[in-house]
C-alpha positions as CSV (number, residue, x, y, z in Angstrom):
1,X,0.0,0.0,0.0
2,X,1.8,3.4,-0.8
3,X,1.8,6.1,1.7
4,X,-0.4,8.9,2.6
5,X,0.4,12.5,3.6
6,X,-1.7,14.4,5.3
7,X,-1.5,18.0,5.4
8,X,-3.6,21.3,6.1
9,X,-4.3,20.3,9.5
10,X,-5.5,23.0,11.8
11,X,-4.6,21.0,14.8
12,X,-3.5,17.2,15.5
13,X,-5.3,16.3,19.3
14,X,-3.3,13.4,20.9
15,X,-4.7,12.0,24.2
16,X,-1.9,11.1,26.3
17,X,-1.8,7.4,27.0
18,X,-2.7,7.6,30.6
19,X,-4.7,10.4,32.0
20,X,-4.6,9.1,36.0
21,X,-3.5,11.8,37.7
22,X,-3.4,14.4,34.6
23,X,-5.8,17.5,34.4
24,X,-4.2,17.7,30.7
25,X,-5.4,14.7,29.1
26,X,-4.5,15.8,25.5
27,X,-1.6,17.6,23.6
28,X,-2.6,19.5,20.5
29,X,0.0,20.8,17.8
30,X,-1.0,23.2,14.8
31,X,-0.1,23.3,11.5
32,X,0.4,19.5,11.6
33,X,0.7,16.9,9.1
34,X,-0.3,12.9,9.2
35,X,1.8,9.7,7.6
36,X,0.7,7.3,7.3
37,X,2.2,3.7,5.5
38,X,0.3,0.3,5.0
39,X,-2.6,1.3,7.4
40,X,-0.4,2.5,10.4
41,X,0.8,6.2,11.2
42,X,4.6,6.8,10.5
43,X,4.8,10.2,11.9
44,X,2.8,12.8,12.8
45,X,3.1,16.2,14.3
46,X,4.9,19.8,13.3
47,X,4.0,20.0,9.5
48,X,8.0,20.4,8.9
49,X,9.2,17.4,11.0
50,X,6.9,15.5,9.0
51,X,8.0,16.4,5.9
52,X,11.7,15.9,6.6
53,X,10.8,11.9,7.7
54,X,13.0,9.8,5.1
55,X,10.9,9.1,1.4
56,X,8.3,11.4,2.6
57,X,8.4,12.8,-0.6
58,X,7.0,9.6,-2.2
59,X,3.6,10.0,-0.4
60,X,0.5,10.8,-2.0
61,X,-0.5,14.0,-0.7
62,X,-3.5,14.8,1.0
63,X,-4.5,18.4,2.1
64,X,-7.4,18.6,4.5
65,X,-8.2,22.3,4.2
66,X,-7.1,23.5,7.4
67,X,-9.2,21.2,9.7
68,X,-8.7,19.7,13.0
69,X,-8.0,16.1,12.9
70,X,-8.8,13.6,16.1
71,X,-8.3,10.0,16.4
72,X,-10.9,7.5,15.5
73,X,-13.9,7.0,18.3
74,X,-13.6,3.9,20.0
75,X,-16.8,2.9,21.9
76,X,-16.5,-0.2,24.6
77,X,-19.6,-1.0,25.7
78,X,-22.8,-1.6,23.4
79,X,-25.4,-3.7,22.5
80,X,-25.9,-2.3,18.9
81,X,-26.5,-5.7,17.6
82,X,-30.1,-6.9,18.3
83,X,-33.4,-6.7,17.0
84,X,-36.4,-5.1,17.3
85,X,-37.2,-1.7,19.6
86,X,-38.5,-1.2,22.9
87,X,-40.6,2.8,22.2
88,X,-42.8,1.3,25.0
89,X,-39.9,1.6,27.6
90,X,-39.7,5.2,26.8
91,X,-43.9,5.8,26.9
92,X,-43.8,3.8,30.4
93,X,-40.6,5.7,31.7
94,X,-42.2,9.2,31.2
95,X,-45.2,7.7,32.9
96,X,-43.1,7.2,36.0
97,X,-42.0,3.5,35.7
98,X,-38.8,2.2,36.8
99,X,-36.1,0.5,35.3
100,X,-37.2,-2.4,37.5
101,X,-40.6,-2.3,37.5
102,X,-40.6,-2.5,33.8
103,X,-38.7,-5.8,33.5
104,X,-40.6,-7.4,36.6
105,X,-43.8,-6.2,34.4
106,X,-42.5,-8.1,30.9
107,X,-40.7,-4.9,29.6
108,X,-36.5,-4.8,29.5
109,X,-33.9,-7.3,28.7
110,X,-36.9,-9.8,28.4
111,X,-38.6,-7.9,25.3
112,X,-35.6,-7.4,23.6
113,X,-35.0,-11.9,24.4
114,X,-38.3,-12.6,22.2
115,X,-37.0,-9.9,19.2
116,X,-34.0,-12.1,19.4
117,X,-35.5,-15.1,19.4
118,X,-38.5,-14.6,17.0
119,X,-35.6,-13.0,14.1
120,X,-33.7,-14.7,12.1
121,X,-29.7,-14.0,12.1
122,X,-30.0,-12.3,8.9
123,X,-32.7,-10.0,9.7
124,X,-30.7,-9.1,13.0
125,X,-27.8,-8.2,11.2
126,X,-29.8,-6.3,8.6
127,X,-31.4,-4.0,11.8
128,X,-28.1,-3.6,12.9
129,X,-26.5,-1.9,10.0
130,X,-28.3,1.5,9.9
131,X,-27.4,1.8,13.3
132,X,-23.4,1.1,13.2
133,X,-23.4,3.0,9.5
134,X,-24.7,6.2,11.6
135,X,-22.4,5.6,14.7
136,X,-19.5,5.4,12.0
137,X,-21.1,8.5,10.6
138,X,-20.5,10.6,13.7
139,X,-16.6,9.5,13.7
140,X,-16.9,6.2,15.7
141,X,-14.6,3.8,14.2
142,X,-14.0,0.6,16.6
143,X,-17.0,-1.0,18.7
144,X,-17.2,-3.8,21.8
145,X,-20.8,-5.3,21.1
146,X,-22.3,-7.4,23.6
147,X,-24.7,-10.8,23.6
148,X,-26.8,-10.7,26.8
149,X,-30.5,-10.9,24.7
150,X,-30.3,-14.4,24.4
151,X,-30.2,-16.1,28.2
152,X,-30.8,-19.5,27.1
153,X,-27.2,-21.2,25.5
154,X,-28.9,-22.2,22.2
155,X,-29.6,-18.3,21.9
156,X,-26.2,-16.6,23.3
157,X,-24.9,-18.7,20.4
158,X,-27.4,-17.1,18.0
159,X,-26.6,-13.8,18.8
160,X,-22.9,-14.3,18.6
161,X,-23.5,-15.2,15.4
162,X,-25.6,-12.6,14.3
163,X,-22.8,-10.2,15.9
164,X,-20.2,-12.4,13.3
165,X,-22.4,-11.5,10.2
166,X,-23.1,-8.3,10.7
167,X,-19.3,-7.2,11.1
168,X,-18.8,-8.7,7.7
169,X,-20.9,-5.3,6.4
170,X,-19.5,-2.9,8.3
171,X,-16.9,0.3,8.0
172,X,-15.2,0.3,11.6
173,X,-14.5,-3.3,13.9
174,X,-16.6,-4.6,15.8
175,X,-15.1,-6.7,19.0
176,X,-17.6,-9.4,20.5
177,X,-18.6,-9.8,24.2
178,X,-20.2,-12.2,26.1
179,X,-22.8,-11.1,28.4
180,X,-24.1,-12.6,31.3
181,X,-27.0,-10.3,31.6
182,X,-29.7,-11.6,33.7
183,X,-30.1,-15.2,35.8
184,X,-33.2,-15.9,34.2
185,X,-34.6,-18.3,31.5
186,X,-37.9,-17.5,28.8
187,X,-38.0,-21.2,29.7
188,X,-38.2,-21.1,33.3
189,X,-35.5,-23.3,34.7
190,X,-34.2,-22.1,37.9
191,X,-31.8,-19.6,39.0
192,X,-29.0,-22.4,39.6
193,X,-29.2,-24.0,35.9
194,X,-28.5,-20.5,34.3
195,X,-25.6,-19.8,35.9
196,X,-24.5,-23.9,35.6
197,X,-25.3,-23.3,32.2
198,X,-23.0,-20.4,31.3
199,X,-20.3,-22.1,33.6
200,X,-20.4,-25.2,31.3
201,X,-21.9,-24.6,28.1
202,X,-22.1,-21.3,27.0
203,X,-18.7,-19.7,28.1
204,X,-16.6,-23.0,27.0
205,X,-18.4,-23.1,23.8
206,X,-18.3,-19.7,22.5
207,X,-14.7,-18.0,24.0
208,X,-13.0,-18.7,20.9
209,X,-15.1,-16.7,19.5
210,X,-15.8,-13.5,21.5
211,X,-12.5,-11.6,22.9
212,X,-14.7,-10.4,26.5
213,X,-16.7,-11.7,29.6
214,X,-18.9,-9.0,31.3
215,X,-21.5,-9.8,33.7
216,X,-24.4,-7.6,35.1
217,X,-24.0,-7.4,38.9
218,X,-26.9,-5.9,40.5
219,X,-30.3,-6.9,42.5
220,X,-32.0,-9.0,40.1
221,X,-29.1,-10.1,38.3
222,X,-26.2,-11.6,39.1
223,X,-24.8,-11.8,42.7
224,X,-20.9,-10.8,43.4
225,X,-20.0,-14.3,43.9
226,X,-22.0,-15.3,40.9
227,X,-19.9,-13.2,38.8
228,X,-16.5,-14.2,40.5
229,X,-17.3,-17.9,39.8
230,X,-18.1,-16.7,35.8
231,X,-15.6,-14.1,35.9
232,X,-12.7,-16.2,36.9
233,X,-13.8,-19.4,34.5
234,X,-14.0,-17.0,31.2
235,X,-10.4,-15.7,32.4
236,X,-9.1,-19.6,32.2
237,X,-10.6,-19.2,28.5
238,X,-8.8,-16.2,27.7
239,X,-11.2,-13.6,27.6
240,X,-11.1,-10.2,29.2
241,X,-13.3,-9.1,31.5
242,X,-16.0,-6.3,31.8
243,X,-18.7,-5.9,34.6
244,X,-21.6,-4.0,34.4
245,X,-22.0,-2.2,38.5
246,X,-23.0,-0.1,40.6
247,X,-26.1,1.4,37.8
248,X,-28.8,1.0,40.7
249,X,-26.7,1.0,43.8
250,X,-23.8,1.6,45.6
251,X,-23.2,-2.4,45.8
252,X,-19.8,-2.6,46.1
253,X,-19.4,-3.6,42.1
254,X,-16.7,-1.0,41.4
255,X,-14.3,-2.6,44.7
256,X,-15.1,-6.7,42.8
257,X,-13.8,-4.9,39.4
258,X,-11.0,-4.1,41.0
259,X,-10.5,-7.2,43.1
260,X,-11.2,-9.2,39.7
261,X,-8.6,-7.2,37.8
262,X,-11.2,-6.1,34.7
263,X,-10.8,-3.8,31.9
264,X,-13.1,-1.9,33.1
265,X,-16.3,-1.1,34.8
266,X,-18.8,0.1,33.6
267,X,-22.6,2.0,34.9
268,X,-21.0,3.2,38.1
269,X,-23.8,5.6,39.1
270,X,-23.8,4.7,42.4
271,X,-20.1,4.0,43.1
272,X,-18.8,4.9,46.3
273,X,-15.3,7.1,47.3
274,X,-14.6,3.4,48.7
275,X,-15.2,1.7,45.2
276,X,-13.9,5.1,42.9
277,X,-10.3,4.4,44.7
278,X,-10.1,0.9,44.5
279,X,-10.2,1.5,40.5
280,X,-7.8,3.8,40.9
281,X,-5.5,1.9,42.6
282,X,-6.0,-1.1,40.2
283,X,-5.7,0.6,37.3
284,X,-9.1,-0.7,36.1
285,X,-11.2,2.1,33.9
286,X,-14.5,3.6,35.0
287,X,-16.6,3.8,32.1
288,X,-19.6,5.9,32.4
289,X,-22.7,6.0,30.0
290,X,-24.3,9.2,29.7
291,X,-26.5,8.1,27.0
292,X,-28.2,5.5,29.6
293,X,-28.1,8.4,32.3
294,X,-30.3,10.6,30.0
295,X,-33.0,8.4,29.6
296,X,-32.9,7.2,33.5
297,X,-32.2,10.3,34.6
298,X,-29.4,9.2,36.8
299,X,-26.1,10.9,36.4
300,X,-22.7,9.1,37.8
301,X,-20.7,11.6,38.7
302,X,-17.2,11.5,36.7
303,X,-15.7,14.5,38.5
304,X,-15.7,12.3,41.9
305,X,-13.9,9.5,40.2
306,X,-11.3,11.6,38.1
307,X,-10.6,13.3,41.4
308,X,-10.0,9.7,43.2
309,X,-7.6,9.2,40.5
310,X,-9.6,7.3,37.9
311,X,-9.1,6.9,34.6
312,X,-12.5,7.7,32.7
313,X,-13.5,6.0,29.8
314,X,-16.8,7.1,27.8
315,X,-19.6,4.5,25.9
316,X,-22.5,5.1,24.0
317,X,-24.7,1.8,25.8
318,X,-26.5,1.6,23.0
319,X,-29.6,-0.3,23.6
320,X,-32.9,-0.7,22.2
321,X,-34.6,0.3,25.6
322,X,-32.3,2.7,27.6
323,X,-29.7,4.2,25.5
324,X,-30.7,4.4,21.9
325,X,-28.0,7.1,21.4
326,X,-25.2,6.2,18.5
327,X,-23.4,9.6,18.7
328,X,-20.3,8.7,20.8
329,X,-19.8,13.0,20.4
330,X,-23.0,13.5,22.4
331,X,-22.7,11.3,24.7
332,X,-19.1,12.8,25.6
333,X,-20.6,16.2,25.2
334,X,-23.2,14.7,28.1
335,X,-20.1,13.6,30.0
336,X,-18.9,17.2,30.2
337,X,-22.8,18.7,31.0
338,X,-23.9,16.4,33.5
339,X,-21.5,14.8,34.5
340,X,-18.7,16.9,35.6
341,X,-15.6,16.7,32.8
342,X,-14.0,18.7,30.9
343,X,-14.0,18.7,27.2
344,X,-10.6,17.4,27.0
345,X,-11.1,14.7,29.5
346,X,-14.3,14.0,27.6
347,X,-12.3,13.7,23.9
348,X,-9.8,11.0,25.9
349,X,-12.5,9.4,27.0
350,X,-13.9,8.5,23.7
351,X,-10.5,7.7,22.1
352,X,-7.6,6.4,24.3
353,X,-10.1,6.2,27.2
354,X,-12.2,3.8,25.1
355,X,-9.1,1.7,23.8
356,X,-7.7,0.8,27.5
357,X,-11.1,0.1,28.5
358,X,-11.0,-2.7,25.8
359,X,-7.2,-3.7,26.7
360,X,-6.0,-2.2,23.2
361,X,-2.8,-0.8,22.7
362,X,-2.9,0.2,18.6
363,X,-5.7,2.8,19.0
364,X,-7.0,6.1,20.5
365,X,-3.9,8.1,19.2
366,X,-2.3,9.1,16.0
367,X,1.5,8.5,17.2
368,X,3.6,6.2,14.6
369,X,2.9,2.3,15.2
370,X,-0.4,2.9,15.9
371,X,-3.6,2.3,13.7
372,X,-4.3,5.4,11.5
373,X,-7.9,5.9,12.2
374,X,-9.2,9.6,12.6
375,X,-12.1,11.8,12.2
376,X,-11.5,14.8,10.2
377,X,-13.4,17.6,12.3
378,X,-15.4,19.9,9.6
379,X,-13.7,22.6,11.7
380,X,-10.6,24.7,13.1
381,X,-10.9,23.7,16.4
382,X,-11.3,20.2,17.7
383,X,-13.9,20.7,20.3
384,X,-16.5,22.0,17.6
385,X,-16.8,18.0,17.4
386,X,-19.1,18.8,20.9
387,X,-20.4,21.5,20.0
388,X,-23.5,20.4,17.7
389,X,-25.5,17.5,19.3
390,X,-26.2,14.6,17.0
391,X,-24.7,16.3,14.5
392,X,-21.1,16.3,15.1
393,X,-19.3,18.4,12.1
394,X,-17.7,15.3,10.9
395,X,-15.9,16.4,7.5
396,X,-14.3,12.3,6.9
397,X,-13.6,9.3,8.6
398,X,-10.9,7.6,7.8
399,X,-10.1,4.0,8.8
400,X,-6.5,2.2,8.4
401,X,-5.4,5.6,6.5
402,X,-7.9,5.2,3.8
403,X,-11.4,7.3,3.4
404,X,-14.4,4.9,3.5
């Protein structure tokens, strides 16, 4: 593949590759240029470095027009790949419903079981597109989806392979995850059986397949020491783990991330100074969903957990019942609204932020080595991308150095 420069760039944001401790999560250099060889970037920075790297001169040129250029969204945690819509979740939220009542009444995780179930892998796949074609629209360019509608093995085993079809049409990656979502069956076998049966069947079976584990702790779904027995068996299979906690309740979820050495976690509503620190200490991210906030109207608080030293990831959640939202941009512009962070923490937090909280270490920036996927910003100044909910001023998005 012959090279690629790019030129005529406003500014060049780079997130840093940890932001810990940092209040400046990103660097930003103007009048920049972009090389980029055989998918990965060679150099990038001060237009005139760039231009002195040896055989430079051999690159097809590429001037941008003065724009700001941003590394690739990276979103690590949704459930983009299901079928069917839950616009009666929404009616019965704005009546006053909870999250709970709903399920308990039919609603949830269970409607969203018989779409799976009643579709065929094809037609899954085929509702799924629109929505990953307009994520990718709005810059998003890598994506962790996530089973979890299918409870029974027979259909965890579906969805993964409507996940596996539906990547084959797609412009950015997807990454598969398991999900332990809920301990319950549509055919009523007890609590015991469906944990048994991820523990034997359904983990063992699929892991070659899927690259995470997450689980859902919370009342009414799976108990701490439910999810260290799953947790610690998908680990002996390779996989690496996510955990859905503390989204109802402080219930000590973001200490057993920690303790269970995840990726991430991820919700985190609730989390306590107690839980906020033990991420910190362990390095695991805190992921925060602003998209799932907005429609349940319950705001983690990010500030909190930057200022116990966390590093803080940012995912769309994108659901058919409580995050519809495929705009990584607003939800990071949400982040910074409601939730306490700044812009720039907000920008790391959809690009490095997202990579670490999927253990990858070839995205989120533009520094040589590294992937060359980037969002071309319709714009002089990088943090226009925020400034025009659900319609980010995305000029191009350009995966392994080439425009799709």
């Amino acid at each position: 593949m012959s090279a690629t420069l790019y030129v005529g760039i406003s500014e060049l944001v780079q997130p840093h590759a940890d932001a810990g401790s940092s209040r400046d999560p990103l660097s930003v250099t103007r009048d920049a240029a972009l090389l980029v060889r055989n998918g990965v970037v060679v150099a990038a920075g001060p237009r005139e470095l760039v231009r002195s790297v040896p055989d430079v001169a051999a690159a097809e040129q590429v001037d941008l027009g003065g724009r700001a250029v941003i590394p690739g969204f990276i979103d690590s945690h949704t459930h983009v790949v299901h079928a069917g819509e839950r616009v009666d979740d929404l009616a019965r939220r704005a009546r006053g419903e909870t999250y709970a009542s709903i399920a308990k009444a039919g609603g949830g995780i269970r409607r969203s079981v018989r779409h799976l179930a009643e579709a065929t892998i094809e037609e899954i796949a085929q509702q799924s597109l629109p929505r990953l074609d307009a994520m990718f629209a709005c810059g998003t360019t890598t994506v962790e989806v996530k089973t979890g509608y299918g409870l029974t093995p027979e259909l965890e085993e579906k969805h993964v392979a409507a996940i596996e079809l539906t990547a084959k049409s797609v412009k950015q990656q997807l990454l598969p995850t398991l999900l332990a979502h809920v301990p319950v069956s549509p055919t009523g076998i007890e609590r015991e059986d469906v944990v048994r049966a991820w523990h034997d069947t359904v983990i063992p079976k699929l892991a070659k397949r899927v690259r995470y584990f997450d689980v859902f702790v919370e009342d009414g779904a799976f108990t701490a020491d439910e999810a260290r027995k799953l947790c610690g068996y998908a680990r002996s299979h390779g996989l690496g783990l996510k955990l859905h906690v503390d989204q109802l309740r402080d219930g000590g979820g973001a200490a057993l991330a920690a303790s269970l050495g995840a990726l991430s976690a991820d919700h985190l509503e609730h989390t306590s100074a107690v839980g906020a620190r033990a991420l910190a200490d362990t390095g695991v991210l805190a992921c925060i969903l602003p998209g799932c906030s907005l429609m349940l109207r319950d705001w983690p608080n990010a500030r909190a957990l930057r200022e116990a030293g966390c590093e803080v990831a940012i995912a769309s959640d994108c659901n058919p019942g409580s995050s519809p939202l495929v705009d990584l941009t607003l939800c990071g512009l949400l982040a910074a609204t409601q939730c306490g962070l700044t812009l720039d923490e907000a920008l790391w937090g959809i690009t490095r932020g997202g990579a670490k909280a999927l253990g990858l270490h070839d995205r989120g920036r533009l520094v040589p080595g590294e992937r060359a996927d980037l969002v071309v910003v319709d714009h002089t100044d990088f943090r226009a991308i925020f400034a025009r909910p659900n319609r980010p001023p995305v000029h191009r998005v350009i995966v392994g150095g080439l425009p799709k």
